[in-house]
C-alpha positions as CSV (number, residue, x, y, z in Angstrom):
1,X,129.1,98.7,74.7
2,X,132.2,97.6,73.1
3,X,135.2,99.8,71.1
4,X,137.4,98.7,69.2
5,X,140.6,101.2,68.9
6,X,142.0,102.3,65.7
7,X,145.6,104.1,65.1
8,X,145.9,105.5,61.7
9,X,149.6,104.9,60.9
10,X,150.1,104.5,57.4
11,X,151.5,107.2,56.1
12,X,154.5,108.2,54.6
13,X,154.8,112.1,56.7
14,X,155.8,114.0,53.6
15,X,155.6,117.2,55.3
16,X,157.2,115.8,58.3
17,X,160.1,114.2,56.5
18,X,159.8,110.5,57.7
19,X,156.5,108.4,58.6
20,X,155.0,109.9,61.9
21,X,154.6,106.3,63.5
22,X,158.4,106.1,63.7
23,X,158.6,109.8,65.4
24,X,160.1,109.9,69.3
25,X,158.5,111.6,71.5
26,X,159.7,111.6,75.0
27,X,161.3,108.3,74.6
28,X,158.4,106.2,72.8
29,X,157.6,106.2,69.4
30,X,154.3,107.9,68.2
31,X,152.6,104.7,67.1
32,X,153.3,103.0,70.4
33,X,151.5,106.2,72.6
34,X,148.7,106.2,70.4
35,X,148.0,102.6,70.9
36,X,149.0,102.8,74.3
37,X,145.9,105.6,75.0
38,X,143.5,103.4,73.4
39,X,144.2,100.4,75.0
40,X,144.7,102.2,78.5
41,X,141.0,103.9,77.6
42,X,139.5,100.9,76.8
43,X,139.7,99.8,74.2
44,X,139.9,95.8,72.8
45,X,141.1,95.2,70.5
46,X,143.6,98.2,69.2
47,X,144.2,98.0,65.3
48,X,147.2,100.0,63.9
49,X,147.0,100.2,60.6
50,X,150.4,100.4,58.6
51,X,151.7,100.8,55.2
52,X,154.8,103.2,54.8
53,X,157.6,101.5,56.3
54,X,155.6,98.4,57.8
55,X,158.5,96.5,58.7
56,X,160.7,99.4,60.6
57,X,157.9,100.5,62.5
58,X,156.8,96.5,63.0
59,X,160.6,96.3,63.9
60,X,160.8,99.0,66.2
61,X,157.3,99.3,67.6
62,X,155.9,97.9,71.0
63,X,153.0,96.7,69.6
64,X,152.6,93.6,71.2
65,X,149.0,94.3,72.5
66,X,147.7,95.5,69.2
67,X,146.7,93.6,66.1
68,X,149.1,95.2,63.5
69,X,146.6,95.3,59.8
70,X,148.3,96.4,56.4
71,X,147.4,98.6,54.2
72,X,148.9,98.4,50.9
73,X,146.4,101.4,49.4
74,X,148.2,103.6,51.9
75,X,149.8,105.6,49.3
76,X,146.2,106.6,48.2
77,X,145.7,108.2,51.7
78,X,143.9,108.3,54.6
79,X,140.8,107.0,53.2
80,X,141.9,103.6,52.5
81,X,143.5,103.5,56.0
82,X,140.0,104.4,57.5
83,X,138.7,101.3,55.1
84,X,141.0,98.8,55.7
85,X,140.0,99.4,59.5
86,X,136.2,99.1,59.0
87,X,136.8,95.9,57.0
88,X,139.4,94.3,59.9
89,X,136.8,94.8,62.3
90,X,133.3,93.7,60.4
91,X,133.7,90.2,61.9
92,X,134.1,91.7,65.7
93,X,131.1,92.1,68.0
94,X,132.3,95.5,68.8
95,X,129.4,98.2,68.7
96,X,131.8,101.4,67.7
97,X,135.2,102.3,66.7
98,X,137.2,105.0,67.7
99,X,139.3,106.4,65.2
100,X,142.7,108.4,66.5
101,X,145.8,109.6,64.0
102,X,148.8,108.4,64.6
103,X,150.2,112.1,65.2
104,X,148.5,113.5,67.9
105,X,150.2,112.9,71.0
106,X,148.4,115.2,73.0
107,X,145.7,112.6,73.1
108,X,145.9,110.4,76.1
109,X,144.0,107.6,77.9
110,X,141.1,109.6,79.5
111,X,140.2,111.5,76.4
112,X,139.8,108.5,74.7
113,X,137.6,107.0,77.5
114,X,136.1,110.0,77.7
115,X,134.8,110.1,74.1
116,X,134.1,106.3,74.1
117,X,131.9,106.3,77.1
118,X,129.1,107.2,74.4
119,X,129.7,104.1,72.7
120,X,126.6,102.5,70.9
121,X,126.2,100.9,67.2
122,X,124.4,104.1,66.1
123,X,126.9,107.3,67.7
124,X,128.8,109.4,65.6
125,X,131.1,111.4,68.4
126,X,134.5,113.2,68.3
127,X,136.4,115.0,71.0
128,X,136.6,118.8,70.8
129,X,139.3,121.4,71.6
130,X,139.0,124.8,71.3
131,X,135.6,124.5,70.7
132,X,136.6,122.9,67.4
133,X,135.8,119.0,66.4
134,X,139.4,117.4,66.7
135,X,140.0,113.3,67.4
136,X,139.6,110.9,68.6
137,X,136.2,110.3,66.3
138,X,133.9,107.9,67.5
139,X,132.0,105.9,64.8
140,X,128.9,103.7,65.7
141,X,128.7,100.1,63.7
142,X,125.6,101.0,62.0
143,X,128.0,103.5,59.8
144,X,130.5,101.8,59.3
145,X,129.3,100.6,55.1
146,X,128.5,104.5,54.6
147,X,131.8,105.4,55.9
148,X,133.9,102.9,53.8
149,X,131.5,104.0,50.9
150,X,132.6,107.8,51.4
151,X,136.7,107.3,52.7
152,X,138.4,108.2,49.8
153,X,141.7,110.4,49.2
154,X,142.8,111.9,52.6
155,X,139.2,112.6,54.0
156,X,138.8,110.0,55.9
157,X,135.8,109.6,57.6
158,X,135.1,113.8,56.7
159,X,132.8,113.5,54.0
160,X,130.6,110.9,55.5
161,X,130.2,112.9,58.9
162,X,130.0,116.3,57.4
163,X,126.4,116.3,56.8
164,X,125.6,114.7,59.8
165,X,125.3,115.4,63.3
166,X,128.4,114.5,65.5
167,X,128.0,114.5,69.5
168,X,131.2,116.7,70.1
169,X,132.8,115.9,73.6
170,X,135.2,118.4,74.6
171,X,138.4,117.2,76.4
172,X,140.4,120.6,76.4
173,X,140.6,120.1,80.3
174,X,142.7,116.5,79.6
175,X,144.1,116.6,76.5
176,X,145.6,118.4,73.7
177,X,144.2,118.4,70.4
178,X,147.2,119.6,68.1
179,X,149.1,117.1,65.4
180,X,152.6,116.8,64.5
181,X,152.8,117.6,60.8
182,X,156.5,119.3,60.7
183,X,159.7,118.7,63.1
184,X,158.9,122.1,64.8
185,X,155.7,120.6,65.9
186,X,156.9,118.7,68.4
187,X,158.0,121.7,70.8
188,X,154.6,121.4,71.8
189,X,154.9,118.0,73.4
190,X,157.9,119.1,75.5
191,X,160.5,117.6,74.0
């Protein structure tokens, strides 16, 4: 089965002060490990999606093995983020696309492989942590119109998967499920 890799990096980080994508973290920007852990996971192709400052992060990313996708909605949220996505990849042969925020840089390569492993057009999977559903979110082709139906505001992909059943995978032995919402976040990735 093939996955396509998606890194949500639109937004603006209002709480954070400063889009997220453009954040360092131990020498590389956030939008640059995100992509990095799908593409090392497997996989092909990697869409980041961008829409607050497009051009810095196209300026100062290292995103050469990712298809860049704008999203000029990105103001309205996550949502149209998770849409723009969907709609990149509906003329792909992939069979599922796994969904990981731009601000999470506890997730790494074998999480992502981890939770892609149960890749099929119908799945609808997500790493756990804590024994909570966390990301990266797996979602099956056959979806993917309900999804795009449902993505509205900052719920993402939430309200289409909340009254279904998601496969939860739980990775709390290789990765880290928290995200970087304030400065003070990022004592937990070391730096």
């Amino acid at each position: 089965m093939s996955v396509a890799g998606v890194v949500l990096a639109a937004g603006a980080g209002r709480r954070f002060g400063m889009p997220k994508a453009l954040v360092e973290v131990q020498g590389n920007l956030l939008v640059d490990r995100a992509a990095r852990a799908l593409g090392a996971g497997g996989c092909d192709p990697v869409l980041v999606i961008l829409g607050a400052a497009e051009d810095e992060v196209r300026a100062r990313a290292e995103l050469e093995d990712a298809r860049i996708v704008s999203n000029p909605e990105w103001a309205t949220g996550m949502g149209s983020s998770v849409r723009v996505a969907l709609e990149a990849l509906a003329d792909t042969d992939v069979d599922a696309a796994l969904v990981l925020p731009v601000d999470m840089p506890g997730i790494g390569a074998e999480a992502v492989r981890r939770v892609g492993a149960l890749a099929s057009p119908s799945v609808l999977a997500a790493a756990s942590h804590r024994g909570r559903r966390s990301h990266p979110v797996l979602l099956g082709r056959q979806h993917w119109a309900g999804i795009a139906e449902t993505a509205r505001g900052d719920s993402g992909a939430r309200d289409y998967l909340k009254p279904r059943t998601v496969t939860t995978v739980s990775c709390d032995d290789i990765s880290d499920g928290f995200d970087v919402d304030r400065p003070e976040d990022l004592e937990r990735t070391g730096t």
